[in-house]
DRENDO-1510 file (C-alpha; in Angstrom, 1 decimal, always signed):
<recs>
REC; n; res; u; v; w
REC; 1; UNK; +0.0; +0.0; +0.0 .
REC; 2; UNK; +1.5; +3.2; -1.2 .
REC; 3; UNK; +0.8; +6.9; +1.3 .
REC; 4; UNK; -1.3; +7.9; -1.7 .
REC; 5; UNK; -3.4; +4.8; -1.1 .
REC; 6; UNK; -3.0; +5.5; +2.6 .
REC; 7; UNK; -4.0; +9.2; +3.0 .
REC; 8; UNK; -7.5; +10.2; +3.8 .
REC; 9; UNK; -8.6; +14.0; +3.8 .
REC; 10; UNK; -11.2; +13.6; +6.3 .
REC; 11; UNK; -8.4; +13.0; +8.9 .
REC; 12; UNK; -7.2; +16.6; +8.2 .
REC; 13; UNK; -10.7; +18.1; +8.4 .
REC; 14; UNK; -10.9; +20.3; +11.3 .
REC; 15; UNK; -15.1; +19.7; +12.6 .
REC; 16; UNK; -15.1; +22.5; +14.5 .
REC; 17; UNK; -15.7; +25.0; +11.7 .
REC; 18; UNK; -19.6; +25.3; +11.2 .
REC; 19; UNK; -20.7; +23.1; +7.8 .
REC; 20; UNK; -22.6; +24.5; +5.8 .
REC; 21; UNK; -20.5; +27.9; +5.5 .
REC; 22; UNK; -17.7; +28.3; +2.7 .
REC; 23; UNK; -15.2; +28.2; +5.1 .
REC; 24; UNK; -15.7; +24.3; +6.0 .
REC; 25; UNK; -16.7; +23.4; +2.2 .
REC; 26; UNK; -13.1; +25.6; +1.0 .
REC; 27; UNK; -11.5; +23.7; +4.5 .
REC; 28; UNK; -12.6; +20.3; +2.9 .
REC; 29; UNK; -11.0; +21.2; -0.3 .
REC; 30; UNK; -7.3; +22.1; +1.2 .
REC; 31; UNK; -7.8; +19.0; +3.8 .
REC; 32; UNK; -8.1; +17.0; +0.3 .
REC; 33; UNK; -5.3; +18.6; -1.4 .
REC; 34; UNK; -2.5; +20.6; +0.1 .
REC; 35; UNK; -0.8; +17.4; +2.1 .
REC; 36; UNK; -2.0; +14.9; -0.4 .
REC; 37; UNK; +0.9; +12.8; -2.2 .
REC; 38; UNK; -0.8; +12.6; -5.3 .
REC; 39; UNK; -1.6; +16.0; -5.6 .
REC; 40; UNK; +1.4; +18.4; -6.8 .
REC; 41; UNK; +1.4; +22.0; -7.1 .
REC; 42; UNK; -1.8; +22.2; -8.3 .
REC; 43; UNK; -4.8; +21.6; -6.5 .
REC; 44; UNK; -7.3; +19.0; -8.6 .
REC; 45; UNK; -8.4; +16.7; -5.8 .
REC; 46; UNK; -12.2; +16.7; -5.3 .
REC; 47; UNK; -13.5; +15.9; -1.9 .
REC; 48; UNK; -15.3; +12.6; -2.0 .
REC; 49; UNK; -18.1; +10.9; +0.0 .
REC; 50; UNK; -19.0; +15.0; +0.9 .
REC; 51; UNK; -22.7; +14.9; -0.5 .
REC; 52; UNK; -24.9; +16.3; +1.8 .
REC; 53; UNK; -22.5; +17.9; +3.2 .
REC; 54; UNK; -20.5; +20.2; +1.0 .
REC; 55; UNK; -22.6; +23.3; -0.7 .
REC; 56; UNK; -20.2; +23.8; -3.5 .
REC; 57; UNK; -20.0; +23.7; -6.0 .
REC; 58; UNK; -22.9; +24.7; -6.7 .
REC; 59; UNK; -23.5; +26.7; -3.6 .
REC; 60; UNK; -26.4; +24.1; -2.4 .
REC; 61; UNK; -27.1; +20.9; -2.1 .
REC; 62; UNK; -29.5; +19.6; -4.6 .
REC; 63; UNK; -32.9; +18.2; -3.8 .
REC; 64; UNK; -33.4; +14.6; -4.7 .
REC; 65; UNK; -36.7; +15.4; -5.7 .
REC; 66; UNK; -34.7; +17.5; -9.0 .
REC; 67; UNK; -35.5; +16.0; -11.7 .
REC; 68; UNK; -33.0; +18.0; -14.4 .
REC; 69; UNK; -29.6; +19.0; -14.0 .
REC; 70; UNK; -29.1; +22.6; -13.0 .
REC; 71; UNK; -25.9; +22.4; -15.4 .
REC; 72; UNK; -24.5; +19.7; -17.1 .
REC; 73; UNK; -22.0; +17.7; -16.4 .
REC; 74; UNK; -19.0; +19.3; -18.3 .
REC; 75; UNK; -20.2; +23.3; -16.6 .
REC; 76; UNK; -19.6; +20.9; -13.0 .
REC; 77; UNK; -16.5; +20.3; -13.4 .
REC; 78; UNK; -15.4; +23.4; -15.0 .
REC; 79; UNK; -17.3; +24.8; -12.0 .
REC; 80; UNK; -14.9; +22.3; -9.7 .
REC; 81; UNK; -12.1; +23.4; -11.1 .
REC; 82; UNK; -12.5; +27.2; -10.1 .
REC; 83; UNK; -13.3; +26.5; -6.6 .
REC; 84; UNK; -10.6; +24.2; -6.6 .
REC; 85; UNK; -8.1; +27.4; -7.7 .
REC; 86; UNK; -10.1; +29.6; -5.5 .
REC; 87; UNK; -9.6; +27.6; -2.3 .
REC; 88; UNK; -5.7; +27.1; -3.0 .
REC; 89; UNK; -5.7; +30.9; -3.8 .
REC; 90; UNK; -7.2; +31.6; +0.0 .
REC; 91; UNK; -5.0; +29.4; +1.6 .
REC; 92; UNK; -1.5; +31.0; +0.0 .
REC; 93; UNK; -2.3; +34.2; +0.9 .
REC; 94; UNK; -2.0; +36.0; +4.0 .
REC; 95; UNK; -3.7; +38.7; +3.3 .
REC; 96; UNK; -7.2; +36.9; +3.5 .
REC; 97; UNK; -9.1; +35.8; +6.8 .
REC; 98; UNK; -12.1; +33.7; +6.3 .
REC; 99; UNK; -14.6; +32.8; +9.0 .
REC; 100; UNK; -17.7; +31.0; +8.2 .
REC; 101; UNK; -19.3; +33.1; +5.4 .
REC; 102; UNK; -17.3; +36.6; +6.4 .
REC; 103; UNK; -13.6; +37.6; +4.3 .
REC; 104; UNK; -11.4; +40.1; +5.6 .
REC; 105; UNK; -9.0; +41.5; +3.8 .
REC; 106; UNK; -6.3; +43.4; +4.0 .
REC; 107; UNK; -5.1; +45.6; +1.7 .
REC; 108; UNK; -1.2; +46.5; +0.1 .
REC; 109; UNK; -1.8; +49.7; +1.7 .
REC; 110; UNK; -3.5; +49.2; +5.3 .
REC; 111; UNK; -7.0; +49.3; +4.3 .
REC; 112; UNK; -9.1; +46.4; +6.0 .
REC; 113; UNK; -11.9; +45.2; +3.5 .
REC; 114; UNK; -14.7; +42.8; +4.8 .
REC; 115; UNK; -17.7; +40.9; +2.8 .
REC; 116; UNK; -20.1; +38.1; +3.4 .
REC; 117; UNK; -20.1; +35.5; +0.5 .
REC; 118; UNK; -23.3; +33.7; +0.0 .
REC; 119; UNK; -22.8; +30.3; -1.8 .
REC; 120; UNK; -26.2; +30.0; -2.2 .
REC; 121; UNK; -27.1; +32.9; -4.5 .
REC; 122; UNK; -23.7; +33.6; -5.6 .
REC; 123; UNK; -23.3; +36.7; -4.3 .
REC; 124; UNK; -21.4; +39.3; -1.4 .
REC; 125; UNK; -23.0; +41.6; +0.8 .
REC; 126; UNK; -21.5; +43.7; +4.3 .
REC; 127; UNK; -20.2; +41.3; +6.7 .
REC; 128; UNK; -22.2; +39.8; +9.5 .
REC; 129; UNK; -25.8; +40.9; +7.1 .
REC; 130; UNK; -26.6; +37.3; +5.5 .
REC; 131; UNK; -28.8; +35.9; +8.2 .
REC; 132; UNK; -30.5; +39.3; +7.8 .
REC; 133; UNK; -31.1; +39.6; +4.1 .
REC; 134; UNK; -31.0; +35.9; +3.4 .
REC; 135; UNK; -35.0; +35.2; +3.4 .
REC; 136; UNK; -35.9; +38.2; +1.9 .
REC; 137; UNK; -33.2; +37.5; -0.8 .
REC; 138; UNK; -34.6; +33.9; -1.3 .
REC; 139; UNK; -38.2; +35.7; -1.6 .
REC; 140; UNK; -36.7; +38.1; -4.4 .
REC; 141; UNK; -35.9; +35.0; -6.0 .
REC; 142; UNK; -39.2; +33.6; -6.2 .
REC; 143; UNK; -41.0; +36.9; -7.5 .
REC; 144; UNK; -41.1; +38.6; -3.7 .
REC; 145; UNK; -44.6; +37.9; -3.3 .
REC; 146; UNK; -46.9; +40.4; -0.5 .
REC; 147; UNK; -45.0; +43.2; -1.7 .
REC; 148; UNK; -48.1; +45.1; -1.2 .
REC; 149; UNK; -47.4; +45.2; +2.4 .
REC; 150; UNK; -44.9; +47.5; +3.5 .
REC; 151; UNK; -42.6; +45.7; +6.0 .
REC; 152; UNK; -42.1; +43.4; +3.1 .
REC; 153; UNK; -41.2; +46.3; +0.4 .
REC; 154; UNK; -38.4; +47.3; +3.5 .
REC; 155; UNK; -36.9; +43.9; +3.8 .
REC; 156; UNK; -36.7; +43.1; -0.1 .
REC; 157; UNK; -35.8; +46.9; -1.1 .
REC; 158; UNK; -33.1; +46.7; +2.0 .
REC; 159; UNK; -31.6; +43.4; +0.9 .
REC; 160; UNK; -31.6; +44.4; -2.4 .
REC; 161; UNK; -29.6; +47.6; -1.6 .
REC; 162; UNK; -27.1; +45.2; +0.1 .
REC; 163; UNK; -26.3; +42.7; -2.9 .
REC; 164; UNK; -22.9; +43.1; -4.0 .
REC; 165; UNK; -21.8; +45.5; -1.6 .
REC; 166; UNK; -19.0; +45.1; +1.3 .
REC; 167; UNK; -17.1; +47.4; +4.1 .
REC; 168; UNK; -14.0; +49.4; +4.4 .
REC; 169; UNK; -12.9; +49.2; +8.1 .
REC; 170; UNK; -11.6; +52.6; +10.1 .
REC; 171; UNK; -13.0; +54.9; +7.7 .
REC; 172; UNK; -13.6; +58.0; +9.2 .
REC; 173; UNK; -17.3; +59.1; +8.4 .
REC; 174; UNK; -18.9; +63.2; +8.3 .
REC; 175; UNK; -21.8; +64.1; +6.6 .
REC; 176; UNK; -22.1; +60.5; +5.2 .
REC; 177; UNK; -18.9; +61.1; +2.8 .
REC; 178; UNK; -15.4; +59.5; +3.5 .
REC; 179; UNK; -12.3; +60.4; +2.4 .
REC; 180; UNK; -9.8; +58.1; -0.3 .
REC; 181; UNK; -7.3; +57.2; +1.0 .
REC; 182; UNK; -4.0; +59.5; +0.4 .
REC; 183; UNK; -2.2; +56.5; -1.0 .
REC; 184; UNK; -4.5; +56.6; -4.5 .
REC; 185; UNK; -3.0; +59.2; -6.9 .
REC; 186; UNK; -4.7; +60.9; -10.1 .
REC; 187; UNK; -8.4; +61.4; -8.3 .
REC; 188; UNK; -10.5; +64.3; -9.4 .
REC; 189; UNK; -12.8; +64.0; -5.9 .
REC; 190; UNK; -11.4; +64.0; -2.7 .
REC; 191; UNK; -14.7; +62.0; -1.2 .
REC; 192; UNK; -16.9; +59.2; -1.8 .
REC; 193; UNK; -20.6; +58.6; -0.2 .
REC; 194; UNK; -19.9; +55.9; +2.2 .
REC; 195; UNK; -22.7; +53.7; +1.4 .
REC; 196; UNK; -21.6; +53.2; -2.0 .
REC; 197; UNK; -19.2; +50.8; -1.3 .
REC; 198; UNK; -19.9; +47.9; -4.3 .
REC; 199; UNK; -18.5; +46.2; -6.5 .
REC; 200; UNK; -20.9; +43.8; -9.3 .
REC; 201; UNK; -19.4; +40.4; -10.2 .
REC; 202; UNK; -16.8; +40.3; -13.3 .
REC; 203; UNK; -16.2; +36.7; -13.5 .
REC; 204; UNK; -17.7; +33.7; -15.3 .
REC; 205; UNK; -18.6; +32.2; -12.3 .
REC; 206; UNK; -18.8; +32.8; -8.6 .
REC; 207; UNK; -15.4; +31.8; -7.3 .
REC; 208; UNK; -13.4; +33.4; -10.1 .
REC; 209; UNK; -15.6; +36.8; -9.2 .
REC; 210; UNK; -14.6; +36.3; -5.4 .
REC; 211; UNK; -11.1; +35.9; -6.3 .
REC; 212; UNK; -10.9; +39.2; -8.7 .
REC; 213; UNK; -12.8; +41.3; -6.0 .
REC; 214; UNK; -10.4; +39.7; -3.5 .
REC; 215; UNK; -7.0; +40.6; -5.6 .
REC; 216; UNK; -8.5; +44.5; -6.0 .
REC; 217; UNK; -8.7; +44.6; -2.7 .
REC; 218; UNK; -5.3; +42.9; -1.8 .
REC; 219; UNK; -3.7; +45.6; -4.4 .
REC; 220; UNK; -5.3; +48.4; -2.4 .
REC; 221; UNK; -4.9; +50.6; -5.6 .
REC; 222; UNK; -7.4; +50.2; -8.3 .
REC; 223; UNK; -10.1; +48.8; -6.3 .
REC; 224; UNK; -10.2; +53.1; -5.0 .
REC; 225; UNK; -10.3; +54.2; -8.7 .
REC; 226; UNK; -13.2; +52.0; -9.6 .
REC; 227; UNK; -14.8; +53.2; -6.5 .
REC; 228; UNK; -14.0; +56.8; -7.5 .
REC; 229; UNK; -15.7; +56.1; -11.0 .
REC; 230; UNK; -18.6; +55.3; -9.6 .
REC; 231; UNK; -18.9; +58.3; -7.2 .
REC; 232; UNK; -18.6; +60.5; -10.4 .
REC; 233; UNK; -21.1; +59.0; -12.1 .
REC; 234; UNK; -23.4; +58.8; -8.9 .
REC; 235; UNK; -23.1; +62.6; -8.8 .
REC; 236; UNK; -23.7; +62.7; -12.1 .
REC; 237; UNK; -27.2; +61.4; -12.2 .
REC; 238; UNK; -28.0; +63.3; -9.2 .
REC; 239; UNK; -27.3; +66.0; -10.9 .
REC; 240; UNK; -29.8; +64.9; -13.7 .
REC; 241; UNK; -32.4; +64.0; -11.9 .
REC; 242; UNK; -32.8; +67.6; -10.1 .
REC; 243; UNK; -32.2; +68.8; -13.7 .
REC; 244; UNK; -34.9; +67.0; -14.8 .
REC; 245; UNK; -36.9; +67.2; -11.5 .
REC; 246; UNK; -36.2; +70.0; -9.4 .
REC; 247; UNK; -39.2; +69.5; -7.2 .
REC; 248; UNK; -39.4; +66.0; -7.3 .
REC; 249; UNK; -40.3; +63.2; -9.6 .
REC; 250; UNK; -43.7; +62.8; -10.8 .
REC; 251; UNK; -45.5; +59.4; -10.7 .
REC; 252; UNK; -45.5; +59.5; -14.5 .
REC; 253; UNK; -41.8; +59.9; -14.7 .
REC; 254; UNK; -41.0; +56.9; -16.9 .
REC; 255; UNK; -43.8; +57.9; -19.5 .
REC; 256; UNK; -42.2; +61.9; -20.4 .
</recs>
């Protein structure tokens, strides 16, 4: 019997870490892989026997009562293959905390990011808000029905406002407006609104849009420039709409 024969990557996995969060399901993938004899530099080792309890990759796991495929069997394990990068990605820097469902980065620069990632709608929102927005996200979903009633117009219109958005740590906030950091060179403003902190996805799928979020915010540099972008045009189409409406916007507004 060869070690490869011998080695076992549940031995590795540390049960302490709550399942169900991507921090066990990315745990279970390094436990696999980063001590494993038959896996060299790169990362391909699957973990087996984890159905029903590993979420990726799809993010879920799959009713047995499914009758199709939510992708076939090629998009799988193309869809393996990224998490599989992603996790070894995590685990090489030191740059990136990850507990349960909340990242914290830190930046180049000193700036201390922080996101929740949801694995089951393939999205990031602030840290610490998922078990707040998750049932009114999962209601969205499903044509967010009652909307007459307004509670529910709050919870789906606040979770909504959350999708894709994360914090900057130790920002120092007046007015609602924080400074960029004096590190980022060649802006026009000198300060952003500090709820406009988001980012929208830029990947083909989930994990390769967590990584390139992650690596903008490891730089520390351009992550503030894209953010800057969008302040200017946010300012912009304020300043449009009081063009357009400078005592408020009609009920009919989409019709003129």
């Amino acid at each position: 019997m060869t070690k490869s024969d011998e080695f076992d990557g549940w031995d590795a996995i540390d049960w302490g870490i709550e399942i169900g969060t991507i921090e066990f399901d990315l745990m279970a993938i390094k436990s696999h892989n980063k001590h494993n004899p038959s896996v060299d530099d790169v990362w391909n080792e699957w973990p087996k026997d984890m159905n029903g309890i590993m979420h990726l990759p799809l993010g879920y796991i799959p009713s047995k009562w499914d009758k199709v495929p939510e992708q076939s069997y090629e998009a799988e394990v193309k869809l393996k293959t990224k998490w599989l990068e992603f996790a070894q990605f995590i685990d090489s820097s030191k740059n990136i905390h990850l507990q349960e469902n909340t990242f914290t980065i830190t930046g180049n620069h000193g700036t201390v990011f922080a996101f929740d990632a949801n694995m089951e709608f393939s999205l990031w929102l602030p840290p610490g808000t998922t078990t707040r927005h998750i049932d009114a996200i999962r209601a969205i979903r499903k044509g967010a029905r009652n909307r007459s009633y307004l509670d529910n117009q709050i919870i789906y219109m606040e979770a909504s406002i959350a999708t894709w958005k994360f914090a900057i740590n130790g920002l120092k906030e007046e007015l609602g407006f924080c400074d960029f950091p004096s590190h980022v060179k060649g802006l026009e403003l000198k300060q952003f609104e500090s709820w406009s902190t988001f980012l929208n996805p830029t990947g083909d799928t989930f994990p390769e849009s967590l990584r390139n979020l992650i690596q903008l915010m490891i730089e520390d540099d351009s992550i503030w420039h894209l953010l800057h972008q969008q302040e200017i045009e946010r300012r912009q189409a304020n300043e449009e709409w009081n063009r357009k409406w400078p005592n408020g916007r009609p009920d009919d507004w989409m019709y003129l």
